[in-house]
VOVOFI-851184 format. One record per residue (C-alpha): residue number from 0; residue in three letters; chain; y, x, z negated. Coordinates in steps of 0.1 Angstrom, whole numbers, plus 2048, in hexadecimal, padded with zeros to 3 digits. Example, Ala and Ser with C-alpha at 12.3 -4.5 7.8 and 13.67 -1.06 7.14 Angstrom:
REM VOVOFI-851184
<atom k="0" r="ALA" c="A" py="7D3" px="87B" pz="7B2"/>
<atom k="1" r="SER" c="A" py="7F5" px="889" pz="7B9"/>
END
This chain:
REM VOVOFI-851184
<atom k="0" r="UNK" c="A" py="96C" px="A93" pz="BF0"/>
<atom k="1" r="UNK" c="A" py="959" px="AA1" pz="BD8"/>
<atom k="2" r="UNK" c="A" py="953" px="A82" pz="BC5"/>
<atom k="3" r="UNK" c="A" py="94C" px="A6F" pz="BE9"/>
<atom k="4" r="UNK" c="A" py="92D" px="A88" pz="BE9"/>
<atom k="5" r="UNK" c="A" py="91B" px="A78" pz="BCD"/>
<atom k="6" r="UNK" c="A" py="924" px="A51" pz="BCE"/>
<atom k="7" r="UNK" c="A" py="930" px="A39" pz="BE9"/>
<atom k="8" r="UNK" c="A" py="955" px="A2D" pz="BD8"/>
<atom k="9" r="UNK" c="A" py="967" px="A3F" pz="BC7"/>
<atom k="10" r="UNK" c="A" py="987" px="A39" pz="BB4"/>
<atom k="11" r="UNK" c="A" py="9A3" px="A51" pz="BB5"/>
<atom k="12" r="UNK" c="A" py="9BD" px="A55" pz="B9D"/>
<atom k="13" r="UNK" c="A" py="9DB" px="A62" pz="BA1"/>
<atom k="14" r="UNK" c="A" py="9F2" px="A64" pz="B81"/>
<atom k="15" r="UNK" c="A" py="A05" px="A81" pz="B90"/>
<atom k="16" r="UNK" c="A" py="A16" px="A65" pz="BA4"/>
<atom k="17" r="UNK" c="A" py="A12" px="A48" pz="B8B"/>
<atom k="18" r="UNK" c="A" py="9FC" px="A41" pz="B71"/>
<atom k="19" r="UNK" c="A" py="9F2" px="A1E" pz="B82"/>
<atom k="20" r="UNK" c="A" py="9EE" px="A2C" pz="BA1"/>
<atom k="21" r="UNK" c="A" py="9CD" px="A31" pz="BAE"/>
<atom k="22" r="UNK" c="A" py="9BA" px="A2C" pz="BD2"/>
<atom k="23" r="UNK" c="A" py="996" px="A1E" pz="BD8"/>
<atom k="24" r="UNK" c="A" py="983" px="A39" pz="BF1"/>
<atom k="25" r="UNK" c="A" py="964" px="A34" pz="C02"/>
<atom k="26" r="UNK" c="A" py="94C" px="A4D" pz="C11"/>
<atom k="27" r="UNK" c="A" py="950" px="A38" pz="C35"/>
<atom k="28" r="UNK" c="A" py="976" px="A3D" pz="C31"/>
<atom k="29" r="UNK" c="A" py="972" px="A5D" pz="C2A"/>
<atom k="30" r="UNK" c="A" py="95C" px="A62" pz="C4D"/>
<atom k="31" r="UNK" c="A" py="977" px="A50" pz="C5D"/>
<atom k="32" r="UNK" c="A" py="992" px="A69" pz="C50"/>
<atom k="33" r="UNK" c="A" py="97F" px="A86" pz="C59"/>
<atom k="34" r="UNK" c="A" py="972" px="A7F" pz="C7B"/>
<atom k="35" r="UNK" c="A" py="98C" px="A95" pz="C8E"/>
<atom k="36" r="UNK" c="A" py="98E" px="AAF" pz="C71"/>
<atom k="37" r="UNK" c="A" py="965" px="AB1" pz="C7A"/>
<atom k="38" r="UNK" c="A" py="961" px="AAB" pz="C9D"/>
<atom k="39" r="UNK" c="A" py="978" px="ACE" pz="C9E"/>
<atom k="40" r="UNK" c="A" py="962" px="AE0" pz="C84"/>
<atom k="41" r="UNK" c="A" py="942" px="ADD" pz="C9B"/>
<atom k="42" r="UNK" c="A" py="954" px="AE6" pz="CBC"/>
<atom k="43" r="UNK" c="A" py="95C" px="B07" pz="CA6"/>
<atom k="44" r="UNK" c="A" py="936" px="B08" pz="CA0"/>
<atom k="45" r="UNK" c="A" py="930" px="B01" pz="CC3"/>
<atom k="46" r="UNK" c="A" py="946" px="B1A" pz="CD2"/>
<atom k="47" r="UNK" c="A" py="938" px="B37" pz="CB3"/>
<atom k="48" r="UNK" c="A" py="90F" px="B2B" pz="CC4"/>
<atom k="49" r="UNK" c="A" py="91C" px="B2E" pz="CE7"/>
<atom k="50" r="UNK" c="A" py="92D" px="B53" pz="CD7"/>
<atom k="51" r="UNK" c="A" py="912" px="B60" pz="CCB"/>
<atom k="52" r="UNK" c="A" py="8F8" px="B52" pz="CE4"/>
<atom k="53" r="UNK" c="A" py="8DC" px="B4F" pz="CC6"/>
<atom k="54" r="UNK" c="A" py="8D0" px="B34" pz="CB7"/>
<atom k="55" r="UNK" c="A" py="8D3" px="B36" pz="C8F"/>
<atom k="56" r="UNK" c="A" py="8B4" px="B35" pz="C78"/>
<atom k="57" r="UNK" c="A" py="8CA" px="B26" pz="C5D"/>
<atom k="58" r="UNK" c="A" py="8ED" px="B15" pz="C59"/>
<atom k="59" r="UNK" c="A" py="8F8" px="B24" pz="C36"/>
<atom k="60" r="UNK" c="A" py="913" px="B0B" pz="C29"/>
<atom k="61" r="UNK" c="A" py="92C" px="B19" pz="C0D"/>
<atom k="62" r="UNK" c="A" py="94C" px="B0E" pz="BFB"/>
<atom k="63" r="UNK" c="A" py="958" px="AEB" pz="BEF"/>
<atom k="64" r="UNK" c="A" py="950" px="AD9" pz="C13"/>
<atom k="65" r="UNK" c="A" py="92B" px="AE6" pz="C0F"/>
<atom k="66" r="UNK" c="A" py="91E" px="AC9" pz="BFA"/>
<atom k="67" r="UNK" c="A" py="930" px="AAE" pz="C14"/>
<atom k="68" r="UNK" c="A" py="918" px="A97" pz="C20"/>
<atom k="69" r="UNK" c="A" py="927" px="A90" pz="C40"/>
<atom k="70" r="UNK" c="A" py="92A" px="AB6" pz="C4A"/>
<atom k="71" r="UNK" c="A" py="906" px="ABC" pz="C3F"/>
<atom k="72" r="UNK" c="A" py="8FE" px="A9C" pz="C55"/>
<atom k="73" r="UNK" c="A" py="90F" px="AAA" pz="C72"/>
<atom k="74" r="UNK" c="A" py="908" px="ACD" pz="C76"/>
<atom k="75" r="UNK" c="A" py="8E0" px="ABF" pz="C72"/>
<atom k="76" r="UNK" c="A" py="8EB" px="AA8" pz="C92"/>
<atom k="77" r="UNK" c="A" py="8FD" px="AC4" pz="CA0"/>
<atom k="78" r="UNK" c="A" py="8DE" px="ADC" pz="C9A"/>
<atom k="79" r="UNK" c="A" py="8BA" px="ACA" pz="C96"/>
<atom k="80" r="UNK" c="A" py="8A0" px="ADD" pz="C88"/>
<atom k="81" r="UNK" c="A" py="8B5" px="AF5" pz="C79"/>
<atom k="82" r="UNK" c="A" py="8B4" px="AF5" pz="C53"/>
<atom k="83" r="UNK" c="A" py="8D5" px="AF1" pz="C43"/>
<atom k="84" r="UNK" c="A" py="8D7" px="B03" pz="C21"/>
<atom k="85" r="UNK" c="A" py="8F5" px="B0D" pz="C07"/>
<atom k="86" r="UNK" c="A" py="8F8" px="B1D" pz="BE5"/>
<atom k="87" r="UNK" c="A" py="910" px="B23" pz="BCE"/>
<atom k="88" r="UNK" c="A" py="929" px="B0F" pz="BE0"/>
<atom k="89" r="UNK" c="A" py="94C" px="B1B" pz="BC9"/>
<atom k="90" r="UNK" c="A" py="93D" px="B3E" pz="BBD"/>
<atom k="91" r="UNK" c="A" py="92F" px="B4C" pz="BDF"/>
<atom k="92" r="UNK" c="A" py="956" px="B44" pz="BED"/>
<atom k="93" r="UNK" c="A" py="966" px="B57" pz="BCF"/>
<atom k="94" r="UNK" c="A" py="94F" px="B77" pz="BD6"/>
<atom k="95" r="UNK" c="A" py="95A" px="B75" pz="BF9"/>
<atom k="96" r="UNK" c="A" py="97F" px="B72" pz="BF4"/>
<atom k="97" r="UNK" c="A" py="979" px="B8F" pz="BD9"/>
<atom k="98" r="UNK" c="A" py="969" px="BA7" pz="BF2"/>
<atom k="99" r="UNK" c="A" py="97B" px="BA3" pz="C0B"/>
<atom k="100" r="UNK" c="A" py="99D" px="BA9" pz="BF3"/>
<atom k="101" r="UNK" c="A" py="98A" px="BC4" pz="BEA"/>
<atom k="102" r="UNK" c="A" py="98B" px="BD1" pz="C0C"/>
<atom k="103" r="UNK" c="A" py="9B0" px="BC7" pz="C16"/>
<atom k="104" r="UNK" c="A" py="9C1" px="BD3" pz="BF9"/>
<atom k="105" r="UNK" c="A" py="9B0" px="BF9" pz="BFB"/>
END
């Protein structure tokens, strides 16, 4: 995924398995996997808007799934006019887990 985010094919290696074995992935087959996995992500959105009966000024994206393309695209279709934005998509997750540790194991 990550390496779909910057370039169209990617090859995939997988010497864990085989050291011949590796699997040509494209950024449409990639769309195609996803499709169900993202169709449910923006009914989660849908249902947190129709929640919180505001409209956001901002869609803050974080962690890995931040720099996908396709998510980006789709929460823009989702959402016009509202600016999608993200940060330090690995570090801003590790604080997060690390607070909220903090505040479980009190």
């Amino acid at each position: 995924k990550i390496a779909l985010s910057g370039q169209a094919d990617v090859t995939a290696r997988l010497p864990f398995i085989s050291d011949d074995l590796a699997v040509a992935i494209s950024q449409q087959g990639l769309e195609a996997a996803l499709d169900q996995p993202l169709a449910r992500i923006l009914e989660q959105v849908q249902l947190a808007l129709d929640s919180a009966q505001e409209k956001p000024d901002v869609i803050y994206l974080t962690g890995g799934s931040a720099r996908s393309p396709l998510i980006k695209k789709a929460l823009s279709e989702q959402l016009p006019g509202i600016p999608v934005a993200g940060g330090d998509d690995f570090g801003s997750v590790t604080a997060g887990l690390a607070r909220w540790a903090e505040v479980v194991f009190r």
